[in-house]
C-alpha positions in Angstrom: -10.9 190.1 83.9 -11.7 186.4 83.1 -13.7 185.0 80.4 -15.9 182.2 79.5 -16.1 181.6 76.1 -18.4 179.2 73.8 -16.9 177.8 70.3 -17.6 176.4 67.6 -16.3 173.9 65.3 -16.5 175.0 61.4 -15.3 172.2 60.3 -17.8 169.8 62.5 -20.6 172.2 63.7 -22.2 169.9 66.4 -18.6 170.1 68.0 -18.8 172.9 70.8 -16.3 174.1 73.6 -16.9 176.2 76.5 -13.3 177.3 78.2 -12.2 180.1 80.3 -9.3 182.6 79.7 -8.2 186.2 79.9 -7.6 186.8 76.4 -10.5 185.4 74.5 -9.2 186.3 70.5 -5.5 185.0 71.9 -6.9 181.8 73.3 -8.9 181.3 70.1 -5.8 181.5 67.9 -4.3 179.0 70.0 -7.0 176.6 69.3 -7.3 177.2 65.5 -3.5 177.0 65.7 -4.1 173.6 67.0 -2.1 174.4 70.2 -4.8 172.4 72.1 -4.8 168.7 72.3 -9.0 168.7 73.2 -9.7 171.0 70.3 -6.6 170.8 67.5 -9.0 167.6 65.5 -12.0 169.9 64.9 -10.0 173.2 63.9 -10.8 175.7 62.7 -13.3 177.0 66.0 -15.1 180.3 65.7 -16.3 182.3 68.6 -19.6 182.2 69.2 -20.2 184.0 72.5 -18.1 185.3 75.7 -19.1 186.5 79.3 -17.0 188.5 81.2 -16.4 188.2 84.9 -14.2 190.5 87.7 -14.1 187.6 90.0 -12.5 184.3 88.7 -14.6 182.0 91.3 -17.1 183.3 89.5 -16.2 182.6 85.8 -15.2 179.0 87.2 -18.3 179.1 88.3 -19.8 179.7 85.3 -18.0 177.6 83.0 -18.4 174.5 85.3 -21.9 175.1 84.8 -22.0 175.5 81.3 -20.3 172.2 81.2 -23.0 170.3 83.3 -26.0 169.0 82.4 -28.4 171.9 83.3 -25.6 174.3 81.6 -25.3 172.2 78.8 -29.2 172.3 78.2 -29.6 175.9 79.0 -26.5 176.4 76.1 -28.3 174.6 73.7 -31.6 176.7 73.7 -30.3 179.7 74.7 -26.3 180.6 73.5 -25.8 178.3 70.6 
């Protein structure tokens, strides 16, 4: 099973990440942990939302889309 997931900074709350993973609380300790070089400035993160999918094309998919324009829209009125 993959996962998309959607944080958010607590420290800087208009700071937002959409990544992908297989363990969503593990990869969210990483980031508060500051084991990521994109997120370790804004830490700590907290989860807002996660999708899972059975296919990883399709969680790419999905996260690639969250990530453009459309996606980012459609995360703004609808996820965050």
């Amino acid at each position: 099973m993959k996962y998309v997931y959607l944080l958010r900074s607590r420290k800087s709350p208009a700071q937002t990440f959409v990544g992908l993973t297989h363990d969503v609380h593990k990869r969210l300790a990483a980031h508060n942990a500051g084991q990521s070089t994109h997120t370790s400035q804004y830490a700590p993160w907290e989860l807002v939302a996660f999708f899972g999918f059975a296919e990883r094309g399709k969680a790419a998919a999905f996260e690639e889309y969250l990530k453009s324009g459309a996606g980012r829209a459609f995360a703004v009125k609808r996820l965050w």
